[in-house]
C-alpha positions as CSV (number, residue, x, y, z in Angstrom):
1,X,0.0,0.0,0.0
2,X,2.9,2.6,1.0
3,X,4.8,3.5,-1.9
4,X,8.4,4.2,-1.9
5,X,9.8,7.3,-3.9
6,X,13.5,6.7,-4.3
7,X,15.4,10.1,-4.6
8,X,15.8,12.2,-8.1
9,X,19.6,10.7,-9.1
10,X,19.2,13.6,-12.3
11,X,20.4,16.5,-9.7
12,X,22.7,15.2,-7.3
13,X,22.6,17.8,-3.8
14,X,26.2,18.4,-2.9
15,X,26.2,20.3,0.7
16,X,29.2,22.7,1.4
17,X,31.4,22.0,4.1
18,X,31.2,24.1,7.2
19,X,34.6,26.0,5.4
20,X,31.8,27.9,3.0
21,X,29.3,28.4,5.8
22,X,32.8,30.0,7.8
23,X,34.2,32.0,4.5
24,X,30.4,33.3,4.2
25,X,30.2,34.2,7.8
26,X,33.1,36.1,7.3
27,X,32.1,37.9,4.6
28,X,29.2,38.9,6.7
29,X,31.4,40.2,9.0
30,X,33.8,42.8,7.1
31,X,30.8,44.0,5.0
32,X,28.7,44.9,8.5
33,X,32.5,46.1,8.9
34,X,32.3,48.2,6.0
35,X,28.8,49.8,6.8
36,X,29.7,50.2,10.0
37,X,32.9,52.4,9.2
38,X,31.1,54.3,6.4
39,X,28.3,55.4,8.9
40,X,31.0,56.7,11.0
41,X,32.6,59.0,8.4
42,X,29.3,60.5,6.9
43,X,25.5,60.2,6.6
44,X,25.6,60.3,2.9
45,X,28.5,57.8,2.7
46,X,26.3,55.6,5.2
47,X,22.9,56.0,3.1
48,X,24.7,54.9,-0.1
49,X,26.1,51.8,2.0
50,X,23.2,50.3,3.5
51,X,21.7,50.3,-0.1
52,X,24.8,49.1,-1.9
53,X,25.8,46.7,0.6
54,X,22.8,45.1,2.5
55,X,21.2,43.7,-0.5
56,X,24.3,42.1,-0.6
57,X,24.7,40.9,2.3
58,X,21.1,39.2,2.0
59,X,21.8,37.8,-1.2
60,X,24.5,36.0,0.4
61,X,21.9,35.0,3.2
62,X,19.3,34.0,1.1
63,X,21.6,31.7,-1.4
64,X,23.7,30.4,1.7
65,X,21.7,29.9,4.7
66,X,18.6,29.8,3.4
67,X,19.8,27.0,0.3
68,X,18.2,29.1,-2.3
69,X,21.7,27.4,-4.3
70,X,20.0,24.3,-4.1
71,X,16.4,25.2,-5.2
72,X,14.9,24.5,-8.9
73,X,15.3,27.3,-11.8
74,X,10.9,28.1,-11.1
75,X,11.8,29.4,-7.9
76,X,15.0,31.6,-8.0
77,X,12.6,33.2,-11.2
78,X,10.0,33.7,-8.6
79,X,12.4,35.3,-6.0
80,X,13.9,37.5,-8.7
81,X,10.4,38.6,-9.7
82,X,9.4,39.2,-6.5
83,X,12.8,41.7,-5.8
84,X,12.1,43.3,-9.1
85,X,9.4,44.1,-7.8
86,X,9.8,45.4,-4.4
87,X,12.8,47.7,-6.3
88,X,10.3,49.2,-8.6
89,X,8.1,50.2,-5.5
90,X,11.1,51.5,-4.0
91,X,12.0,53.9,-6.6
92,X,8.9,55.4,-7.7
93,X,8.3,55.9,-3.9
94,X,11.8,57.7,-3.6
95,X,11.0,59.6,-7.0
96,X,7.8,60.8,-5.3
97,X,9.8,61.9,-2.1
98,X,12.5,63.8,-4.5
99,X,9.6,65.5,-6.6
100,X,7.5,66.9,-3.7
């Protein structure tokens, strides 16, 4: 009555070692570094930061920690979309805060 499904052998899932997970952690680090230092010099410098470098930073979280690496090609398109989006919203709301 219970049927066994054997795993998909098409995409074999190779995990990284805990040496990515570290190297990423790092990164993590000396970019919060980097904001960190650029909101102590200026505000402007720290403005332009937390929109150059976060997204970063949570592309690397998403993709990493979150294994969006090992999801299917339908879903990555979905979270692009999705980010497109969100941007789009962002910038016609900053275009109507420049314009008042």
């Amino acid at each position: 009555m219970s049927e066994h499904v054997e795993p998909s052998s098409e995409h074999p899932v190779e995990h990284p070692g805990y040496g990515t997970f570290i190297k990423v952690w790092v990164a993590l680090l000396i970019l919060t570094a980097c904001l960190v230092g650029m909101s102590h010099v200026s505000q402007t410098y720290a403005v332009w930061g937390l929109l150059t470098l976060t997204p970063l930073k949570a592309g690397l979280v998403f993709y990493f920690f979150m294994h969006l690496r090992y999801e299917g090609p339908l879903f990555k398109i979905v979270i692009l979309v999705t980010l497109g989006t969100l941007l789009i919203f962002f910038a016609l709301l900053f275009s109507d805060v420049a314009f008042r």
